[in-house]
N, C-alpha and C positions, 0 to 999 in steps of 0.2 A: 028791177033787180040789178045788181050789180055784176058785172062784166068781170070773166075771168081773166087777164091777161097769161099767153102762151109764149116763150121764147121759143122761138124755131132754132134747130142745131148750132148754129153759126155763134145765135147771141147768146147761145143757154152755154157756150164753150168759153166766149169771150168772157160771160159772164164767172166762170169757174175759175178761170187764171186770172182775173181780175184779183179774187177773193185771195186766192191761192199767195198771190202777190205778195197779200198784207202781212202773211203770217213769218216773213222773213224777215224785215223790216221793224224793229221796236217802236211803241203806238207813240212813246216822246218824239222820236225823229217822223214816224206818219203827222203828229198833231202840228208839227213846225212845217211840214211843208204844205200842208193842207191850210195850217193859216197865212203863208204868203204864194198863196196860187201862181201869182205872177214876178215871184221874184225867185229867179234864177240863184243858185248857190255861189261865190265866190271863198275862191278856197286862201287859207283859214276861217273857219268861221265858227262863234261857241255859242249855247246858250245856256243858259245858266238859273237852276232851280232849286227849291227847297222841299228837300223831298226822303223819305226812306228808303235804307239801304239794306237787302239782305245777301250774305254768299252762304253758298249751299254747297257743299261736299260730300259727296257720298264717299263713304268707308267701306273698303271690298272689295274697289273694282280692281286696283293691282294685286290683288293674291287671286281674285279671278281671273284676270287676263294671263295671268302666268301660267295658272291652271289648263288653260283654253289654250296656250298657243301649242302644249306639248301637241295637239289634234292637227296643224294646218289649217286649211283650210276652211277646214270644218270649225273651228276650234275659231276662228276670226270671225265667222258666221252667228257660232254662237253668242258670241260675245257682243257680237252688235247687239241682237233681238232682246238678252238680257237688259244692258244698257239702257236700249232703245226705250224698253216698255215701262222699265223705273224711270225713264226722264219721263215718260207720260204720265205717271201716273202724279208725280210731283208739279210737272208747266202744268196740268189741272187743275190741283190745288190750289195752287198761288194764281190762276187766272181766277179762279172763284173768290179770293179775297181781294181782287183789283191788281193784284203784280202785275209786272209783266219782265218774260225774261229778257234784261238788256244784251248778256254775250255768254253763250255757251263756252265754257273752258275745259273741253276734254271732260273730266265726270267732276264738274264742279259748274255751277251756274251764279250770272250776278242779276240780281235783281232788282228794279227801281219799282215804288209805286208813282202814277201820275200824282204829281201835285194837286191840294186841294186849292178848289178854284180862288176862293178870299185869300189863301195863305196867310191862315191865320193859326196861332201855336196850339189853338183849341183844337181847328179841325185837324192839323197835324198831330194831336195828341190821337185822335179818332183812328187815325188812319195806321198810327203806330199798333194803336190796340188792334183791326184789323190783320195787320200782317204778323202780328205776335200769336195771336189766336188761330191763323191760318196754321203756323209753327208748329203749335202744340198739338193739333189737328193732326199734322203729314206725321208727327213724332208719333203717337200713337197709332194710326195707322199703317207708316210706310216702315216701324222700325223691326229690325231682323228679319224683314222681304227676303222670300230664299225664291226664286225665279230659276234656277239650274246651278248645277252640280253640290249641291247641298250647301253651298258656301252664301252666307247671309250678308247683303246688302242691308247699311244704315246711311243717316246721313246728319251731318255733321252742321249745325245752320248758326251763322254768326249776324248782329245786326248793328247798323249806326244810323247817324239821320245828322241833317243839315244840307249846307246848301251843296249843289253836285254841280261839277261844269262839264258839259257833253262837248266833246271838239269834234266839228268836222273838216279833214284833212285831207291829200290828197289832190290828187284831180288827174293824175296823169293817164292816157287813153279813156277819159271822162269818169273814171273808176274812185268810187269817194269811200273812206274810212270814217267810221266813229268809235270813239272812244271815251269813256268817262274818268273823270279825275274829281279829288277830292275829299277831306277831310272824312265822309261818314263812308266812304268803301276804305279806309285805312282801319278806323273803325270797328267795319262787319270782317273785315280780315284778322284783324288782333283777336274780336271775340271768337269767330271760328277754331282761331290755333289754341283758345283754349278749352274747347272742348276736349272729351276726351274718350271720341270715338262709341260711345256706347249711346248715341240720340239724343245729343244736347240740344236746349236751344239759350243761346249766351248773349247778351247785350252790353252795349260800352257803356259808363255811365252816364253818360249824354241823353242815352234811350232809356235809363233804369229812372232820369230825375222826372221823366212825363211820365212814366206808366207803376210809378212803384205802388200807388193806392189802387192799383188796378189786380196784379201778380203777386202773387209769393215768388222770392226769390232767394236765394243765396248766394251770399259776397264770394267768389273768388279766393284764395291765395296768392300774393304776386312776391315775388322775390323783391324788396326795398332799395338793390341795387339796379334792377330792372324796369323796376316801375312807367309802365306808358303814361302819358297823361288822359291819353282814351279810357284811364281805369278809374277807382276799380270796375271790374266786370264781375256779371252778377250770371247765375244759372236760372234762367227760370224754370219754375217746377207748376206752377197752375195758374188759374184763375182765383182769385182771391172770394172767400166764401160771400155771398150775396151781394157780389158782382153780377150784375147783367154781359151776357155777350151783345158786344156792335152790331150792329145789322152787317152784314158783309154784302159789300158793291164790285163787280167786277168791272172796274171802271177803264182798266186797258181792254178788256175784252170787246165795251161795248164805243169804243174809240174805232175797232175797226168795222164792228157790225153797222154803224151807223151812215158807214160811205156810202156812196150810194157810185153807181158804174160812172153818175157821169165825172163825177169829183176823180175817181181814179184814173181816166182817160186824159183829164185836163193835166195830172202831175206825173203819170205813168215813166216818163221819160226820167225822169227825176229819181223816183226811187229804183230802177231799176240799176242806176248808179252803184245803190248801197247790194245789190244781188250778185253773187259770183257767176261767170256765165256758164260756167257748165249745168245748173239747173232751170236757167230760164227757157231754154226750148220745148224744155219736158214742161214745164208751168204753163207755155202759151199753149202746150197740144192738152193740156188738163191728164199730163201724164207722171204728175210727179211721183207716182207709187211707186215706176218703175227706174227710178233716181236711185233705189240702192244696189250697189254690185261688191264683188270682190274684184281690185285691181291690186296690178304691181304699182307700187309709187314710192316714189323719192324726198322723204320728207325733212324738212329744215328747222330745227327749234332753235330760235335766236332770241338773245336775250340784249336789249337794247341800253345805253347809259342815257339816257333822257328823265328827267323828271318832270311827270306833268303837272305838277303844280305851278311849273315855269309858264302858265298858259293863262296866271294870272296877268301877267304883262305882255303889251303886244310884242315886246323884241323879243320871250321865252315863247308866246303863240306862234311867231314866225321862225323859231329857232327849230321845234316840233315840225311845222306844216315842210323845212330843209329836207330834215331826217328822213320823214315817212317819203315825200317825193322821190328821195334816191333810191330810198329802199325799193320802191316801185318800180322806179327806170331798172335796176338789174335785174329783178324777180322776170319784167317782161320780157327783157330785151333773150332772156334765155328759154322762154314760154313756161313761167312758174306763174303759181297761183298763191294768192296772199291771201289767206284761206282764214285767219286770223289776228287780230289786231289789238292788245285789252292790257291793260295796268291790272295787276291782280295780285295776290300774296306772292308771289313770286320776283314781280318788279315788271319791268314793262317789258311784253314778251310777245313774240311773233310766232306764228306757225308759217311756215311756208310750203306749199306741194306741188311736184313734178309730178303728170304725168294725168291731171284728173283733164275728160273731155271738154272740150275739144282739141286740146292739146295737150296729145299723148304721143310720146317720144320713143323709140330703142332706146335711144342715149340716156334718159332722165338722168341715171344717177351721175353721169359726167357734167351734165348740165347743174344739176344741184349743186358740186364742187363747185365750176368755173362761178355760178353765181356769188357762192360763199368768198372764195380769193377777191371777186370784184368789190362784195358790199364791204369786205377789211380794208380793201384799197382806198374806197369810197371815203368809209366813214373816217379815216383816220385824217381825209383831206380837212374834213369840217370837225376835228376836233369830239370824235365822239366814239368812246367804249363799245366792242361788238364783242361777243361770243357765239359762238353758233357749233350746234352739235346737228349730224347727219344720219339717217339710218333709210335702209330700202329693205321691202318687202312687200308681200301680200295683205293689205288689212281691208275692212271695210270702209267705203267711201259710201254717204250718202244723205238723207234725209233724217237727223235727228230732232225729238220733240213732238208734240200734238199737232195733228192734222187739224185740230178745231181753232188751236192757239198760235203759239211763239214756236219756230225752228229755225234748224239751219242746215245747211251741207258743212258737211263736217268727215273727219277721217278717225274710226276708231279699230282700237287694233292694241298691238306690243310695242307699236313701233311708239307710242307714247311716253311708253316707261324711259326714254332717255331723259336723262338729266345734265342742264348746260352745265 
């Protein structure tokens, strides 16, 4: 007969913050560092795939947050839980078709699938239909979700595809950022902006020339003095009659299942890089539940002049890995947290927060200032565009996304609604 094997306390905990680990971490940056075990990061450094791109926006959450803040307290509490349980409901989703979410944006998420293994235009055509299907899927399901105060959550999903360059930057107090750049997130942003809030799901026509004998769709309107060249862009509205659905693979999902503790102990140090530290202590006690609170904090929305497509040449890569380093040295030097890092429809834009643990301040919101006057100081030394806007309050800080999947520490709240 075959033998049960027993963790005793110690390793059945070790074991749990191992797991806990992965889901902070995206399975592209887990799969790179798991295929060079023994090779240490050197900061810059990109890697670069062919791969689909979707952004996802949910429609709602500022006329709910606004709703919610007349409450306080209360009213920032609710707003997470709301938030919170629609981000689950959708990192589900997209893990059941192979997604995975690369970077949380406030109530917007960008998502890559893992590359198919031959990278070949077939099985990328596969893998399209997957995440398109998965789409139509969340759109009937997830769409006019009313979660609390009678005000109806949608979500807005744009798509591209081609090749993506993942940068990792950084390094200062060993702290690494990733970021994605790239023609198909330019792409699933265009297509997004043209939904129109009522559960679209929209593709560039990059995405429309591999899947059109697959979907019905409909062309767009574009103003002719406007025109992208990511157009036209098409609506899709179904599955095309006696089409078969893909078999769906959740192939980021099963990227992390497949670790085994000892593979995670060999690179732990490594990815723990890409984890902000205020969650990690709660991960190694297997306590992240209790990762959500209500805090005062001081938060920083700065909008960066960097363009990463500069990242195709090594002088634009080292021009990038300048910026983010400085940006680092002030954030720390004042005890801020770099809380987010992401090229998105917005342009390249930072979250910054004072005040989350282990450094939390009286001062935060002085310190927030003194940081902003340093990083204008900074940037103007190296030749580079900042705007940055400031607000303090009370919002949710904590764990958003599936406990089985993709999250993050994150700050949700009012204090979002500002605009640089």
């Amino acid at each position: 007969m075959g033998s049960v094997k027993i963790m005793s306390g110690d390793t059945q905990l070790q074991h749990n913050a191992n797991q806990s680990l992965l889901g902070f971490v995206p399975a592209l940056i887990l799969q790179r560092i798991l295929d060079n075990p023994d090779k240490d990061i050197s900061f810059p450094e990109k890697q670069t795939t062919k791969t689909v791109v979707m952004f996802a926006d949910i429609s709602g959450f500022t006329v709910l947050s606004e709703s919610l803040s007349k409450r306080g307290s209360e009213g920032a509490e609710l707003l997470a839980f709301a938030l919170n349980r629609y981000m689950e409901l959708l990192v589900k989703a997209i893990a059941r078709s192979g997604g995975d979410i690369f970077k949380f944006a406030g109530d917007a998420m960008i998502v890559l699938w893992p590359p198919p293994q031959n990278d070949s235009d077939e099985e990328l055509a596969i893998l399209l239909r997957q995440a398109i299907q998965s789409a139509l899927d969340i759109q009937a399901k997830l769409h006019d979700t009313c979660l609390i105060e009678n005000i109806k959550l949608r979500v807005k999903i744009g798509f591209g595809v081609g090749e993506v360059t993942i940068l990792h930057v950084g390094g200062v107090f060993n702290r690494a950022e990733y970021l994605a750049a790239g023609d198909p997130l330019r792409q699933a942003f265009e297509s997004e902006h043209h939904a129109q809030g009522k559960g679209e799901v929209i593709v560039s026509n990059q995405v429309w020339e591999r899947i059109a004998e697959f979907f019905e769709g409909d062309e767009i309107d574009e103003n002719p003095e406007h025109a992208s060249p990511n157009g036209p862009f098409f609506l899709i509205t179904r599955l095309k009659s006696g089409v078969e659905t893909v078999q769906m693979k959740a192939d980021a999902l099963l990227i992390r299942t497949r670790i085994k503790n000892e593979q995670i102990d060999m690179v732990k140090t490594r990815i723990l890089r890409y984890i902000p530290a205020a969650v990690v202590p709660l991960i190694k006690l297997d306590q992240e539940r209790w990762a959500g609170e209500l805090r005062r904090l001081s938060v920083m929305f700065v909008n960066v002049g960097i363009d990463l497509s500069d990242a195709k040449t090594d002088r634009g890569l080292e021009r990038i890995q300048k910026v983010i380093q400085t940006i680092q040295k002030c954030v720390y030097q004042q005890y801020g947290s770099l809380n987010k890092l992401l090229m998105d429809d917005k342009g390249s834009t930072l979250v910054i927060v004072f005040g989350f643990p282990p450094r939390s301040n009286q001062d935060d919101a002085v310190r927030s200032c003194l940081c902003a006057i340093n990083l204008c100081n900074e940037m103007k030394k190296i030749n580079t565009t900042i705007s940055i806007g400031i607000a303090s309050g009370t919002v949710f800080a904590g764990v958003v996304g599936s406990s089985g999947s993709r999250r993050e520490y994150s700050v949700l709240g009012d204090l979002s609604l500002i605009h640089i």
